[in-house]
Residue frames relative to the residue before (quaternion, step in Angstrom):
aa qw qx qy qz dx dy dz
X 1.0000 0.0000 0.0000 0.0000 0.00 0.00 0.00
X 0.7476 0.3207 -0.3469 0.4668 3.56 0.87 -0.85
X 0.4360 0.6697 -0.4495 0.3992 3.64 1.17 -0.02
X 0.6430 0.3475 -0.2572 0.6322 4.16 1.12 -1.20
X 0.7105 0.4255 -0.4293 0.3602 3.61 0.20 -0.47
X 0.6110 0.4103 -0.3701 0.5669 4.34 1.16 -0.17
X 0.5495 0.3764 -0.4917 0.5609 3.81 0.85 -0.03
X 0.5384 0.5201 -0.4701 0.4676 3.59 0.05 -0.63
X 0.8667 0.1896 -0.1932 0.4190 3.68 -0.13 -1.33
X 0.3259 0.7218 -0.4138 0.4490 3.55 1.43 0.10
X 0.6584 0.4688 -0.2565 0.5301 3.72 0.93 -1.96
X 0.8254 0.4761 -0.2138 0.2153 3.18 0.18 -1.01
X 0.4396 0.6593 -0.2873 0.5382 3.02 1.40 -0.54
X 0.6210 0.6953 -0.1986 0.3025 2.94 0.74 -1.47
X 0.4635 0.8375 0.1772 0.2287 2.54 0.97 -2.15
X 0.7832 0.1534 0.2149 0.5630 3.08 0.13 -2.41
X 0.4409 0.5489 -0.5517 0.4471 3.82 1.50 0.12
X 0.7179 0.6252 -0.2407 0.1895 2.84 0.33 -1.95
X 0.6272 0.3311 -0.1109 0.6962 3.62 1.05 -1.26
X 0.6257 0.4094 -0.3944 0.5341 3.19 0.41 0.81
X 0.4601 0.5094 -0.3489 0.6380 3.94 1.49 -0.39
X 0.6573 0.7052 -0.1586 0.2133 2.92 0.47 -1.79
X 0.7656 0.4173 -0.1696 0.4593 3.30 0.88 -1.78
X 0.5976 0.4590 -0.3859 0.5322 3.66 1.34 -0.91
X 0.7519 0.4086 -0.4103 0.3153 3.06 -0.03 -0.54
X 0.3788 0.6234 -0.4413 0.5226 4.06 1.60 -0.08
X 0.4206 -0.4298 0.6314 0.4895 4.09 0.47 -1.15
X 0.5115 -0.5776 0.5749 0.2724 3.94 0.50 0.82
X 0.8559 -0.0497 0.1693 0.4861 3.30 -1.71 -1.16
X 0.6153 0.6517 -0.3531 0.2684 3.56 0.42 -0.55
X 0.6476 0.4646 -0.2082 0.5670 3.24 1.30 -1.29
X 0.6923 0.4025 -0.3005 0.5181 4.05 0.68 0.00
X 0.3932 0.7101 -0.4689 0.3482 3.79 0.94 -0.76
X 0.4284 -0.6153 0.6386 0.1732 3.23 -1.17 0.18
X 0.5804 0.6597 -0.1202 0.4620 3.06 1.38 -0.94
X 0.5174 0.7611 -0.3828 0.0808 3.26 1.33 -1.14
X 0.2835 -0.8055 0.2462 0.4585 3.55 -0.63 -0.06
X 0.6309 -0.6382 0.3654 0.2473 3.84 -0.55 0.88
X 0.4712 -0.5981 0.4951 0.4185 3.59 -0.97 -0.16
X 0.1782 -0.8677 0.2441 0.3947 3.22 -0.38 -0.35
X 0.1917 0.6618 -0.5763 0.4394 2.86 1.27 1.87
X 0.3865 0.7280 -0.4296 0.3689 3.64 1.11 -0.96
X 0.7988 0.2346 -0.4011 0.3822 4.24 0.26 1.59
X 0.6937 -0.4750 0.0668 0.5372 3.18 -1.31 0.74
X 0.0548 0.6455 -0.7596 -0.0584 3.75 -1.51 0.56
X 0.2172 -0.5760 0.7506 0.2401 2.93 -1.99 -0.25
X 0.4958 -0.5166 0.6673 0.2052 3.72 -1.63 1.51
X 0.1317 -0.4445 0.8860 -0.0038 2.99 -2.31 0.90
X 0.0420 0.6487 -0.7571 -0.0651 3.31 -1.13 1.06
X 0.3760 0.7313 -0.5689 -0.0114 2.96 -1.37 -1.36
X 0.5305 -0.5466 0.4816 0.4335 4.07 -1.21 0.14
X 0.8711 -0.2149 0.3165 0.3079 2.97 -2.07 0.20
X 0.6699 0.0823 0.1298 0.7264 4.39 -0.63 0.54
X 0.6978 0.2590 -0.6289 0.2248 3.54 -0.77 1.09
X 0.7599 -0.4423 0.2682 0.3937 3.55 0.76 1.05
X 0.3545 0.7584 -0.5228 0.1606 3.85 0.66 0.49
X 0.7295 0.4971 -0.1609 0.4414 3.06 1.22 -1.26
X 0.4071 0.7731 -0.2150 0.4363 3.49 1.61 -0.60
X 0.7906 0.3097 0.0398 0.5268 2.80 1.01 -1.92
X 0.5778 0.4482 -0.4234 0.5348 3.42 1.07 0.00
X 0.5333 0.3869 -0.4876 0.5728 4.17 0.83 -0.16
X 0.5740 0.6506 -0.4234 0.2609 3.12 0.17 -1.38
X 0.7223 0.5526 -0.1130 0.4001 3.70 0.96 -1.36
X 0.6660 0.4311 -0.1235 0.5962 3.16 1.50 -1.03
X 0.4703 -0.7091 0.4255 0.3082 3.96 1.21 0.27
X 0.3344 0.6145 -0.5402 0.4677 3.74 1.29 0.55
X 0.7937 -0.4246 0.4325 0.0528 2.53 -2.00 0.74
X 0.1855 0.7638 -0.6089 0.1072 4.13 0.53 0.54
X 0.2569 -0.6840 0.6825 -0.0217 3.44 -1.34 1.63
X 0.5654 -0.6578 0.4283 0.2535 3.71 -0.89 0.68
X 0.5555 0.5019 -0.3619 0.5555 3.77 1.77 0.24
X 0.2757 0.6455 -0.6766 0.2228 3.87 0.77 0.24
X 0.1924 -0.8031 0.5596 0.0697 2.24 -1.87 1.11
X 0.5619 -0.6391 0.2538 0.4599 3.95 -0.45 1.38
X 0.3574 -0.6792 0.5364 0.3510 3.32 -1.08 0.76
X 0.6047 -0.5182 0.5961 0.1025 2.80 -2.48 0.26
X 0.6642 0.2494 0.0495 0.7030 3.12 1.53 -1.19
X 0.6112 -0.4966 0.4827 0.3832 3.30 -1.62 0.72
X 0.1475 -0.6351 0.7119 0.2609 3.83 -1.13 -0.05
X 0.3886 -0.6648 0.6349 -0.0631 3.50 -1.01 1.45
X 0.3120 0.7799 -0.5341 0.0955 3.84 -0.75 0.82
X 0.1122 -0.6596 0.6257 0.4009 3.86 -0.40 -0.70
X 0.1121 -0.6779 0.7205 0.0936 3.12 -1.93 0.33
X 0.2490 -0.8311 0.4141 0.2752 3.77 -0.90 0.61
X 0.2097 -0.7746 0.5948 0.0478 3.36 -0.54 1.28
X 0.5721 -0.2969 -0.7576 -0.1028 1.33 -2.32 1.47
X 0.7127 -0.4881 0.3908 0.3179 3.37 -1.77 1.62
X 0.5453 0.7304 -0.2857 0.2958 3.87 1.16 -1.56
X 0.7940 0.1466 0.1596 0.5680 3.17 0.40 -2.13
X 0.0541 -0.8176 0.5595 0.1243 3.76 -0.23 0.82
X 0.5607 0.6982 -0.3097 0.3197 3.29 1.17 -0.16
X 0.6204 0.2213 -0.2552 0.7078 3.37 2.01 -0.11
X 0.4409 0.6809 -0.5430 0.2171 3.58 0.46 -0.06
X 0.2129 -0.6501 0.7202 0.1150 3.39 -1.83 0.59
X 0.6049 -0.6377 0.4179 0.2297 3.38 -1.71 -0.01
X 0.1287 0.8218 -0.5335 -0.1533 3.47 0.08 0.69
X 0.6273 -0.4638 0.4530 0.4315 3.44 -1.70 0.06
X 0.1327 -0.6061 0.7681 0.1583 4.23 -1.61 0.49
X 0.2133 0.7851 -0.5592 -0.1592 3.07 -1.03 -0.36
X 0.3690 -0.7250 0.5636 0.1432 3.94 -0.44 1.23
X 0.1765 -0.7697 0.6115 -0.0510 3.56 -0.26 1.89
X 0.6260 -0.4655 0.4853 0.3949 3.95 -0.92 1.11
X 0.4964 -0.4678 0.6856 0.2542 3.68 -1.45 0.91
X 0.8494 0.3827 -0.1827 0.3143 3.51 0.06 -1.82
X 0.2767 0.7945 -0.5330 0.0906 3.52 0.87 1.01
X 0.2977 -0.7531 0.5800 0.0884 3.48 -1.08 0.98
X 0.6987 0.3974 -0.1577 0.5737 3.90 0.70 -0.90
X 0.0237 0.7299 -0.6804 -0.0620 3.43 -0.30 1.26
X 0.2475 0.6525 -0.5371 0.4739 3.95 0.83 0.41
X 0.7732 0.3310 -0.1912 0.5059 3.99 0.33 -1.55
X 0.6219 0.5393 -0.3335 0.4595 3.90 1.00 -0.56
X 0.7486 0.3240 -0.3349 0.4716 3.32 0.81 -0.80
X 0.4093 0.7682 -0.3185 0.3754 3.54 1.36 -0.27
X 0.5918 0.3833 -0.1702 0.6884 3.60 1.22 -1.15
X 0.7660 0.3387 -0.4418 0.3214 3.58 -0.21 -0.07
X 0.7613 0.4654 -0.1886 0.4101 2.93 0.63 -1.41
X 0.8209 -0.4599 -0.2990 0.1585 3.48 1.04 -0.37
X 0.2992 0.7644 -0.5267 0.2208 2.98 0.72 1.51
X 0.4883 0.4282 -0.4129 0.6385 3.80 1.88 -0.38
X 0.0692 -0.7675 0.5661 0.2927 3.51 0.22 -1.64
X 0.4031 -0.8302 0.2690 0.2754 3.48 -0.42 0.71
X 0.3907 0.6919 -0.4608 0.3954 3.25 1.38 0.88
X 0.5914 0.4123 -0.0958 0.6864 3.69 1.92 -0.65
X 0.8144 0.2444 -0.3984 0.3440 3.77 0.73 0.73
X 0.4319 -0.8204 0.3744 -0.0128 2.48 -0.14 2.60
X 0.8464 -0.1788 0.0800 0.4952 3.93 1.09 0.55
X 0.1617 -0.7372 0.6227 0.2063 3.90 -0.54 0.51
X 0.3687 -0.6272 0.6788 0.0992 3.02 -1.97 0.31
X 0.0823 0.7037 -0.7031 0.0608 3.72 -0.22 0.94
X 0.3151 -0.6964 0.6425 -0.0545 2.99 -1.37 1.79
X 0.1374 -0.8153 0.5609 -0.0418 3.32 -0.47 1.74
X 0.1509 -0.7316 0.6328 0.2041 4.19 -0.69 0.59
X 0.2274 -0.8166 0.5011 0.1741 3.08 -0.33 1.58
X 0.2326 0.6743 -0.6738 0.1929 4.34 0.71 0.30
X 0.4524 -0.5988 0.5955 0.2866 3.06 -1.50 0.56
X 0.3075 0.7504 -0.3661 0.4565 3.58 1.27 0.14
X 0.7739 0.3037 0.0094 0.5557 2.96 0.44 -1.60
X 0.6987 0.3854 -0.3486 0.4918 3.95 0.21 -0.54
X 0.6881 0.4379 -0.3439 0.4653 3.77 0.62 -0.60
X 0.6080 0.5766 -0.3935 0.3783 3.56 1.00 -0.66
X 0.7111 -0.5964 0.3506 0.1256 3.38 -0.88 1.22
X 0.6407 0.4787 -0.0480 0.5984 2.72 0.52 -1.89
X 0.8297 0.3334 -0.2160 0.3921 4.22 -0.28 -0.85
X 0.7641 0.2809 -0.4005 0.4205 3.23 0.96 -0.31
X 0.3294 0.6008 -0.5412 0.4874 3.74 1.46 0.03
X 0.7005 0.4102 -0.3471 0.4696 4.14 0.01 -0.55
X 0.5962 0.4408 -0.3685 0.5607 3.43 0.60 -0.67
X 0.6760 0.3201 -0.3176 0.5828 4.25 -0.11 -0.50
X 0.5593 0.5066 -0.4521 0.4755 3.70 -0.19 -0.54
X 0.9072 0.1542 -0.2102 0.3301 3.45 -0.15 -1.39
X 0.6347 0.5033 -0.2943 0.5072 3.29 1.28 -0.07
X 0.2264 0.6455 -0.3951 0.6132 3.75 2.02 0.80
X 0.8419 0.4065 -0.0241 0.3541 3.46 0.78 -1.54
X 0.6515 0.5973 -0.2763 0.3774 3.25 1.64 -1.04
X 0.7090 0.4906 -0.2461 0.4427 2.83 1.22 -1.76
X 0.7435 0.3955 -0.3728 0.3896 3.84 0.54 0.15
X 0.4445 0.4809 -0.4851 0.5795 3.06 1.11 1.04
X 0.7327 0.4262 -0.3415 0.4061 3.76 0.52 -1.40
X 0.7210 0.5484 -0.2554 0.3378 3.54 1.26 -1.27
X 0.4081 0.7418 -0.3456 0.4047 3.51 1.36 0.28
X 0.5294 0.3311 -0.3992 0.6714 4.04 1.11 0.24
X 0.4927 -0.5589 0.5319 0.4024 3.45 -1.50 0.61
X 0.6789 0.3340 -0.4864 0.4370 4.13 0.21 0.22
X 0.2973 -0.6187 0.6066 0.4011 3.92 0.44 -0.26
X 0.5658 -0.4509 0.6129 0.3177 3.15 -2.03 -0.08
X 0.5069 -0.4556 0.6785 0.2741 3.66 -1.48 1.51
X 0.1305 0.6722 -0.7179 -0.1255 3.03 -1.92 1.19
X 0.2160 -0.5656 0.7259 0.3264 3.50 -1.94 0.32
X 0.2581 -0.4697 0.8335 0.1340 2.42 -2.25 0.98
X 0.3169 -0.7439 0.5878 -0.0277 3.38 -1.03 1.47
X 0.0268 -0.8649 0.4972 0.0633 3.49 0.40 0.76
X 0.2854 -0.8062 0.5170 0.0359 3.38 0.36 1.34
X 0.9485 0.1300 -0.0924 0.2736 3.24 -1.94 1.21
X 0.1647 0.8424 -0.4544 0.2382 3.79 1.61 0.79
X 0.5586 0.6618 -0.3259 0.3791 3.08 0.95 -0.43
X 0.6055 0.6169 -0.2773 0.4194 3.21 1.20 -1.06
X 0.6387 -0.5770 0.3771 0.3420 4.04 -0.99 0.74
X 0.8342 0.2282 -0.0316 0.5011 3.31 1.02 -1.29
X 0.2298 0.6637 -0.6224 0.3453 3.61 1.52 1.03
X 0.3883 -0.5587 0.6801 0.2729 3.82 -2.05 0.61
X 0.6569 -0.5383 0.4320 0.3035 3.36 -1.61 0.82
X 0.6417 -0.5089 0.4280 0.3822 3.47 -1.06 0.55
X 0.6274 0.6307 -0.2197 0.4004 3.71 0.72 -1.25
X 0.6440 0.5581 -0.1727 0.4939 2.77 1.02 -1.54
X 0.5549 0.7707 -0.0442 0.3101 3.84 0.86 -1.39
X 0.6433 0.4555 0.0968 0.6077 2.62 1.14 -2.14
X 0.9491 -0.0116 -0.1300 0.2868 3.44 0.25 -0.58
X 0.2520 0.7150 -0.4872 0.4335 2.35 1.51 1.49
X 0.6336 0.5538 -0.2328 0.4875 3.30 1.05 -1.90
X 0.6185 0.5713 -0.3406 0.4184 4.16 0.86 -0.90
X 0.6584 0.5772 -0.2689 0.4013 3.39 1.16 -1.22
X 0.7354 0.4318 -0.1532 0.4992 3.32 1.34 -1.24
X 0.4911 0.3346 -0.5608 0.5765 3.82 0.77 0.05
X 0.6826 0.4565 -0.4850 0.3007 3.57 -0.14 -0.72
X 0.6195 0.5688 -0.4104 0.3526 3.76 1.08 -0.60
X 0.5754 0.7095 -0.1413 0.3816 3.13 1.71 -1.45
X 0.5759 0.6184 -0.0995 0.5254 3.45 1.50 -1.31
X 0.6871 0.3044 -0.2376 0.6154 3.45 0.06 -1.21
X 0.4623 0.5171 -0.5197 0.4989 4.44 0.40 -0.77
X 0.9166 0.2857 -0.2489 0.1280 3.25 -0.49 -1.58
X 0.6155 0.4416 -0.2950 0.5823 3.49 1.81 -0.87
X 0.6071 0.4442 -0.4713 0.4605 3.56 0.56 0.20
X 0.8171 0.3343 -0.2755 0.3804 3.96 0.77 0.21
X 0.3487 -0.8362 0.4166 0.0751 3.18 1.57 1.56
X 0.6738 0.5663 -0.0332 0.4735 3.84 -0.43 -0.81
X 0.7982 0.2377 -0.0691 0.5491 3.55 -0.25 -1.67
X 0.3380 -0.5371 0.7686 0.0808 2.70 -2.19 0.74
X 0.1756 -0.8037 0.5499 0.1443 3.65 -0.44 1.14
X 0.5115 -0.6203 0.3998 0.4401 3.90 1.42 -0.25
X 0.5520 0.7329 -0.2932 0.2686 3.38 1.13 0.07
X 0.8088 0.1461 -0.1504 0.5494 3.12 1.57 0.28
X 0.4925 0.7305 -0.3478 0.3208 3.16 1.70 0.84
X 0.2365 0.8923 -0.3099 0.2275 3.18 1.51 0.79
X 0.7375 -0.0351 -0.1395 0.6598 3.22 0.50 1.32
X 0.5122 0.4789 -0.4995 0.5088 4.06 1.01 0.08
X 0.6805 0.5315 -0.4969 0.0863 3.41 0.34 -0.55
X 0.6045 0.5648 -0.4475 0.3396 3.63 1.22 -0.15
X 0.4906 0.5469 -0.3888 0.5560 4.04 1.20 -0.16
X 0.7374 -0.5368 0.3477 0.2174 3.79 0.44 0.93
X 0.6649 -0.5333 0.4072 0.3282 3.53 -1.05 1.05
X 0.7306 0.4653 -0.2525 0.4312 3.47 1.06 -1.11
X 0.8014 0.3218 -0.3035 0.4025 3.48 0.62 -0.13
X 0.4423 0.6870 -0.3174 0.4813 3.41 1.79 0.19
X 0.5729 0.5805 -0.3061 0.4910 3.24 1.81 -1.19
X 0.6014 0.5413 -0.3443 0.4762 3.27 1.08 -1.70
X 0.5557 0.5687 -0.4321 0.4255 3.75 -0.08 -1.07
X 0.8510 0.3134 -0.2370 0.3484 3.63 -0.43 -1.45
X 0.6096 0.4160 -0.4777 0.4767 3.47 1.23 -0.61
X 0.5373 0.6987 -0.3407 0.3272 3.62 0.40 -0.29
X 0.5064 0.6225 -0.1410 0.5798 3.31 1.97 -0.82
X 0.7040 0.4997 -0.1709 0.4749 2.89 0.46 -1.69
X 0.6845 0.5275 -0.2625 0.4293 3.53 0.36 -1.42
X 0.6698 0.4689 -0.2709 0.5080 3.76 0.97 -1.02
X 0.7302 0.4553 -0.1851 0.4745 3.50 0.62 -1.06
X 0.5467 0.3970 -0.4439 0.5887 3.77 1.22 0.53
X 0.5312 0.4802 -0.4685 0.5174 3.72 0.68 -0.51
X 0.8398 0.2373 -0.3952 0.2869 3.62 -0.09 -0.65
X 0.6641 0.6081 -0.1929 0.3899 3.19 1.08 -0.64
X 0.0694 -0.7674 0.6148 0.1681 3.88 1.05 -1.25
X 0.8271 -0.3056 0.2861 0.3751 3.08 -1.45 -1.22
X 0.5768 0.7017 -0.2701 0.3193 3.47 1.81 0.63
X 0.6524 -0.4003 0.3847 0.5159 3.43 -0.77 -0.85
X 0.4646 -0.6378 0.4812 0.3819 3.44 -0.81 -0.04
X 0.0554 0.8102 -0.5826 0.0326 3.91 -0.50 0.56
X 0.4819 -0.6665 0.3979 0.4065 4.08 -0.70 0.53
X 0.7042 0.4619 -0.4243 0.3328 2.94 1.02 -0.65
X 0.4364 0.6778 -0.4575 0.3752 3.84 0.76 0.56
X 0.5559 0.6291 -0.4073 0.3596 3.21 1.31 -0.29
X 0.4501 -0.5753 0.5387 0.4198 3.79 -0.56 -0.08
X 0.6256 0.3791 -0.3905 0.5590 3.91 1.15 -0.62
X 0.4857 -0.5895 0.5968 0.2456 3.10 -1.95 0.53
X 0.0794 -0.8338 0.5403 0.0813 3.82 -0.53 1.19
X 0.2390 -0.9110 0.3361 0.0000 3.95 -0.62 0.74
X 0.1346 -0.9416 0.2707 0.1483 3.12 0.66 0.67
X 0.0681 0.8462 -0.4861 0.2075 3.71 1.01 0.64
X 0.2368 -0.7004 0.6727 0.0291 3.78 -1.49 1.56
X 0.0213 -0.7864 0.6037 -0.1289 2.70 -1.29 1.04
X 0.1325 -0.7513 0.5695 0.3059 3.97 -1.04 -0.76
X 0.5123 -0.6010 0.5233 0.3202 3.76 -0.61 1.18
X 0.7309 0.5276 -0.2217 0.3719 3.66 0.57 -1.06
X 0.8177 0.2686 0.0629 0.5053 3.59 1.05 -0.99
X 0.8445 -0.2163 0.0678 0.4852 3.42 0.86 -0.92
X 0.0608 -0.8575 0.5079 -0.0548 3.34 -0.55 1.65
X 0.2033 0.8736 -0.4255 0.1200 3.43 1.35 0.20
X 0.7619 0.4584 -0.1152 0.4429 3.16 0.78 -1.50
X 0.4534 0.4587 -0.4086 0.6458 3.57 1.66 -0.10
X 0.6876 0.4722 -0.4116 0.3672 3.75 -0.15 -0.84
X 0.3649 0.8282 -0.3144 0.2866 3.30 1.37 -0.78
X 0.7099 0.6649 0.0161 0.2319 2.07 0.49 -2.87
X 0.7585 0.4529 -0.0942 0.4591 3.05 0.95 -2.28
X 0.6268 0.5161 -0.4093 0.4162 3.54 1.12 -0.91
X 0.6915 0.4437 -0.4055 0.4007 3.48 0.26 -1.28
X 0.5416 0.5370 -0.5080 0.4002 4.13 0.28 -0.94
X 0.7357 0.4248 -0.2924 0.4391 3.60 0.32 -1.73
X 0.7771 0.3616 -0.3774 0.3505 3.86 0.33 -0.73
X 0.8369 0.2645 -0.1728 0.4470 3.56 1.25 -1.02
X 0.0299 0.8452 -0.5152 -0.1387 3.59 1.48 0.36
């Protein structure tokens, strides 16, 4: 009897180290505090994405009633502001965070890093993906493969709360003679995640490099893990269909505009999220 009763306290002991490694190594009290300390991105914002020259940064002065000259130059660094929303009715408006994230991101490790948790995705009240709608730019191989890729990646990050994150598609620069219709735009980019989709769950096994941006230094094995993770998410939304936005749990909008000239129908955008989230 006293032999089952020192294993007993043996286990336990055991037991009560471990979760007791455990907790220091969590940040102890710190990581439960109320007190803890936040980022100090950690409130409501809305994301500008979008590639290189399609007007993010434009549109992020643009918002703030500054001065936006047709030589901006792409940032290097996030640009950080508040703006008070809704743009409509300043008399109830509050401040929310914008921030204008680099086109030329390379480390999706640091991208998912800001969302998840220094904004967190309970406090990101909508993105902004800045589309150049030249036909230059939409026909060009090479730019709209980057544009699907990272938005392959976004939406399984945003689509991770049971409402998803509200997206605009900013269709940048309509004005222009030789911009493609929005419609058009739309169902193009849909066609191609869907091409992208059926690629990736149809190559079980393989890593195609398409999401190993910044995973690739944590080892083949957890890069592998990563993509099946993708995969696994991107059959939930899809099944045995096509890919379509409106499968997303987020609402996704496709609305033209010009960063330079006219952003009404974006301001719109921002009011209605903030008044009817």
């Amino acid at each position: 009897m006293d032999a089952v009763l020192i294993g007993l306290l043996t286990v336990l002991l055991g037991t009560v180290l471990i979760v007791a490694i455990f907790f220091i190594q969590s940040g102890g009290l710190r990581a439960i505090s109320p007190n803890a300390k936040k980022s100090p991105l950690y409130q409501p914002t809305f994301l500008i994405l979008g590639a290189n020259n399609s007007g993010k940064t434009s549109l992020f002065y643009k918002l703030q009633d500054k001065e936006v000259t047709t030589t901006t130059v792409s940032s290097m660094e996030p640009n950080i502001d508040k703006v008070n929303l809704p743009i409509a009715n300043p008399a109830i408006a509050k401040p929310f965070q914008i921030i204008d994230y680099p086109g030329h991101l390379k480390l999706q490790k640091v991208f998912e890093r800001l969302i998840l948790d220094e904004i967190t995705l309970k406090n990101l009240k909508g993105v902004i993906y800045m589309i150049d709608s030249s036909s230059m730019n939409i026909n060009d191989d090479a730019s709209l493969e980057r544009i699907v890729k990272f938005l392959y990646n976004l939406f399984s990050i945003t689509e991770r709360i049971p409402t998803g994150v509200d997206f605009l598609m900013a269709v940048n620069k309509t004005d222009l003679f030789d911009s493609v219709p929005v419609h058009k735009i739309r169902d193009k980019l849909e066609a191609e995640i869907n091409k992208l989709i059926r690629h990736e769950i149809g190559n079980v096994g393989k890593t195609s490099g398409i999401d190993d941006g910044g995973h690739g230094d944590d080892g083949d094995d957890d890069n592998g893990h990563h993509s099946e993770n993708l995969r696994a998410f991107w059959m939930s939304v899809v099944g045995s269909g096509d890919f379509r936005f409106e499968k997303l749990e987020g609402n996704v909008d496709f609305i033209g505009g010009s960063a330079l000239k006219n952003i009404g129908q974006w301001e719109n955008w921002l009011d209605e999220k903030v008044v009817n989230p």
